[in-house]
C-alpha positions as CSV (number, residue, x, y, z in Angstrom):
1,X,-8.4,52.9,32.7
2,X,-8.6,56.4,32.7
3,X,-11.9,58.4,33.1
4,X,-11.9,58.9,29.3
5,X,-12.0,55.2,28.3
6,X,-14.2,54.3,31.1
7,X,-16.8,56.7,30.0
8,X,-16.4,55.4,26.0
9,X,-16.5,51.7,27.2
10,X,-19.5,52.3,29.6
11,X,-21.5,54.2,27.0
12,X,-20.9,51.8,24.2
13,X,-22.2,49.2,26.5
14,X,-25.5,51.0,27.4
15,X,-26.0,51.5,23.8
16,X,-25.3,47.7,22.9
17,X,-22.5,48.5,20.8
18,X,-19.4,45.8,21.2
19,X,-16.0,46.9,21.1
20,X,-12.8,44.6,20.8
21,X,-9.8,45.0,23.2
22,X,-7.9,48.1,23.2
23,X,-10.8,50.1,20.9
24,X,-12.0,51.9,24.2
25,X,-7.9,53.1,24.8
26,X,-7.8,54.1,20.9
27,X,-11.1,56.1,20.9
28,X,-10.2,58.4,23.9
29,X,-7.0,58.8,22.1
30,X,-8.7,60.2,19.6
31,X,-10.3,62.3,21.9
32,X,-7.7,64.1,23.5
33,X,-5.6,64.5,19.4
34,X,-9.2,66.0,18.9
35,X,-9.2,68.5,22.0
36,X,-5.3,69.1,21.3
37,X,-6.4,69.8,17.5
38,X,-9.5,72.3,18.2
39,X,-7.3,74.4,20.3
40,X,-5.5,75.3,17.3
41,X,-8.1,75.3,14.6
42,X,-11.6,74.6,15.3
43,X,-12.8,71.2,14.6
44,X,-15.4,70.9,16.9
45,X,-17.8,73.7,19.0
46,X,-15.6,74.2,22.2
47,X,-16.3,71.2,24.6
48,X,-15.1,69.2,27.7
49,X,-13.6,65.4,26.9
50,X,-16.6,64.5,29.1
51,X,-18.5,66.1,26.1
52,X,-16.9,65.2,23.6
53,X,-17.6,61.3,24.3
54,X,-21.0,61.8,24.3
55,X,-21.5,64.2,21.7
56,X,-19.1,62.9,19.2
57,X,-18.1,59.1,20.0
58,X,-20.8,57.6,21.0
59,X,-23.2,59.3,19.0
60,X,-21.1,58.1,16.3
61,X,-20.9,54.7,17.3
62,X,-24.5,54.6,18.1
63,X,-24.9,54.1,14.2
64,X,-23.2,50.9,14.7
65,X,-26.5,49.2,15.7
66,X,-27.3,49.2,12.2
67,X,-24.4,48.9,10.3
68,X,-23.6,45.7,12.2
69,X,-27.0,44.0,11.1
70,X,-26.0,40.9,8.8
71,X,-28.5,42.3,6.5
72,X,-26.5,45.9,6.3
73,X,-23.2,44.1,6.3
74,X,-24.4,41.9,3.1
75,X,-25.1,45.2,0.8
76,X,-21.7,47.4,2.4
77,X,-18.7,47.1,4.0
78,X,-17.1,50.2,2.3
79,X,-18.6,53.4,3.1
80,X,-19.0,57.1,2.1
81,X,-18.9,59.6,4.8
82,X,-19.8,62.5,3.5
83,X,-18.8,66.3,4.9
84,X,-16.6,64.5,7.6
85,X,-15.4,67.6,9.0
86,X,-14.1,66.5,12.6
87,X,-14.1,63.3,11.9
88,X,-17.4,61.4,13.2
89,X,-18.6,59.1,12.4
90,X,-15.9,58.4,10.0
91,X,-12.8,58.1,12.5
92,X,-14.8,56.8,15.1
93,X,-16.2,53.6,13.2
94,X,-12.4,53.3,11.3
95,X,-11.3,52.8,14.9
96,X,-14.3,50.5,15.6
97,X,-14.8,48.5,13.0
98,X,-11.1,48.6,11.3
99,X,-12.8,46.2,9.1
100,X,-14.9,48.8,7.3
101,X,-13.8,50.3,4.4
102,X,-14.4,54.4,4.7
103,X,-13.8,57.3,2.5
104,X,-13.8,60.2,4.4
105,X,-15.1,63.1,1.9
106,X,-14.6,67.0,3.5
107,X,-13.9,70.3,1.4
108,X,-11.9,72.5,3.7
109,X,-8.2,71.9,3.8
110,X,-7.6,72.5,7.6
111,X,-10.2,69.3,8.3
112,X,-9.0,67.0,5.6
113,X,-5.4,67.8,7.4
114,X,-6.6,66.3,10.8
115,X,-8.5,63.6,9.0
116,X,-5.2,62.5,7.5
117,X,-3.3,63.3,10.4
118,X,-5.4,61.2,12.3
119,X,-5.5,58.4,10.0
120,X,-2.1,58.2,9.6
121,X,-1.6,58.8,13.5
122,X,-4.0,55.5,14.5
123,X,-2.7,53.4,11.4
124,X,-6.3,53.2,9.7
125,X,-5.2,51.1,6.7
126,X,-8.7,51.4,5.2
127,X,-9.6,54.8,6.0
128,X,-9.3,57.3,2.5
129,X,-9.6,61.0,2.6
130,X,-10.7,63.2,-0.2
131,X,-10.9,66.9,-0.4
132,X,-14.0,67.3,-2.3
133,X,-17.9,68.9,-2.0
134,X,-19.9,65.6,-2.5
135,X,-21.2,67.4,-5.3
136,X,-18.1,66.8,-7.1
137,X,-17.6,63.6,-6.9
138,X,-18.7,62.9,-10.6
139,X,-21.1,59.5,-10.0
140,X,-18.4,57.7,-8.8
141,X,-19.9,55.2,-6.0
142,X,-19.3,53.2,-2.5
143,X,-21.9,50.6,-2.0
144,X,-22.8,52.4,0.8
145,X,-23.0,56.2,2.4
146,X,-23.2,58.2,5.6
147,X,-23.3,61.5,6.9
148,X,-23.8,63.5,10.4
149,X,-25.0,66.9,10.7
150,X,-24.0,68.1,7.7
151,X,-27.5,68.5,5.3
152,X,-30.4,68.2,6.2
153,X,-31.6,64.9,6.4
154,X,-34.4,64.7,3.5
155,X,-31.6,66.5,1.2
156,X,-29.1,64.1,2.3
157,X,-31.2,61.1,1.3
158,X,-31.5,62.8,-2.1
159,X,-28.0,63.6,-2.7
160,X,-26.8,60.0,-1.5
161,X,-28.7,58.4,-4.1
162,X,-26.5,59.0,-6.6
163,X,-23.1,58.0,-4.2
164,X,-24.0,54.7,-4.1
165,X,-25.5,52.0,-6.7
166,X,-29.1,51.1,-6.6
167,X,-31.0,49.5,-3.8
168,X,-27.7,51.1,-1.9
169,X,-28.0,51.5,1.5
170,X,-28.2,55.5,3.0
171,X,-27.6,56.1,6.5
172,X,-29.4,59.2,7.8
173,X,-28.7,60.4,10.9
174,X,-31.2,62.4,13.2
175,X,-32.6,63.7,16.1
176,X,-35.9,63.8,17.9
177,X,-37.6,65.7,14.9
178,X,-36.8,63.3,11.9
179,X,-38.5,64.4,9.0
180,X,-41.5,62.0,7.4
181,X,-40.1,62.3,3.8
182,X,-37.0,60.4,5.4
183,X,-38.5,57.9,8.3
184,X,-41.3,56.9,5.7
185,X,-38.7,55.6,3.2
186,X,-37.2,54.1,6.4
187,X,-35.5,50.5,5.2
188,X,-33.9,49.8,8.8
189,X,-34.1,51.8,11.8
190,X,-33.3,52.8,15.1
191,X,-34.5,55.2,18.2
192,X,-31.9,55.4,20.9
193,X,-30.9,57.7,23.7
194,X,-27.4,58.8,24.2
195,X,-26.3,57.2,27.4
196,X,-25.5,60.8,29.5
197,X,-28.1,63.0,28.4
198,X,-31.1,60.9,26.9
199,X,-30.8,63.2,24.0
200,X,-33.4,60.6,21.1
201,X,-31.3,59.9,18.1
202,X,-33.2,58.3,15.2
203,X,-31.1,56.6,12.7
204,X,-32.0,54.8,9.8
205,X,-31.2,53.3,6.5
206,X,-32.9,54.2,3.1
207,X,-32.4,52.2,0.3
208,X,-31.3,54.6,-3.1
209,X,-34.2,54.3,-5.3
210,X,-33.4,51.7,-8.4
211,X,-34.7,53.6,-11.0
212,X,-32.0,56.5,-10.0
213,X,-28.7,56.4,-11.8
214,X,-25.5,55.3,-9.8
């Protein structure tokens, strides 16, 4: 196992997040197609594969902790993830959980090329791509959404409500200073710290609002 892998199967283990056999070898893959791509065209803030596991992966996969909860898996197995940009969380849970359907939605063309590429290069049968704002998307729902760092998370929780049908569950992803108007609203969540460098992420689910129109 190289040191990749090991550091992607170690971390998901800290964080109590199972993986199946080979997903560890698939998700450093994706790593170094990742490092190979942001040499060309900028997917990512220039980083080590040392960082990039922390940063990306398994802060990604982190969000597994809820999506996996029978209660979370009753309202959605088919996901938005919304301003995908380089790819997490989308390609990281596709790889984890090839179970999950996931519609990867990003508006720049040179990202929604590597999001295809990389579908198409790790076979992720259930993995969609759009080239779209989320704006545009016209009311058309998933029974679920997600996003990382890509609005701010009380916008976020807005905007989702109308990606998904109500009573929907909204993943928001955050750090240490998670917003009230979000963590109040707070259906399911949880307060980790990434394995390397204790950096607190605060997840948590919001259920859209069922007076709000799909």
């Amino acid at each position: 196992m190289n040191p990749v892998t090991a550091a992607i199967a170690a971390g998901a283990e800290r964080l109590e997040v199972a993986l199946g056999p080979g997903v560890a070898e698939r998700l450093g893959a994706l790593v170094d197609e990742l490092l190979r791509w942001n040499r060309r065209i900028n997917l990512v803030a220039p980083c080590t594969a040392a960082e990039a596991v922390e940063r990306h992966v398994l802060d990604s996969l982190a969000v597994l902790r809820l999506l996996d909860l029978p209660e979370v898996r009753a309202l959605a197995t088919d996901w938005w993830d919304v301003g995908a940009g380089s790819g997490f969380p989308g390609l990281a849970l596709a790889l984890a959980r090839p179970e999950l359907g996931l519609t990867l939605v990003e508006p720049i063309g040179k990202k929604v090329a590597w999001l295809r590429e990389a579908g198409a290069r790790f076979g992720l049968e259930r993995l969609t791509v759009r080239q779209a704002r989320a704006e545009a998307l016209g009311g058309e729902t998933r029974p679920g959404a997600l996003s990382r760092a890509t609005f701010a998370p009380e916008h976020w929780a807005r905007l989702a409500e109308g990606l998904v049908p109500p009573g929907g569950p909204i993943v928001v992803m955050m750090g240490a200073g998670a917003p009230d108007e979000v963590t109040t609203r707070a259906w399911r969540s949880d307060r980790l710290a990434l394995p390397e460098s204790g950096a607190t992420r605060i997840n948590v689910i919001v259920r859209a609002d069922a007076a709000t129109p799909a």
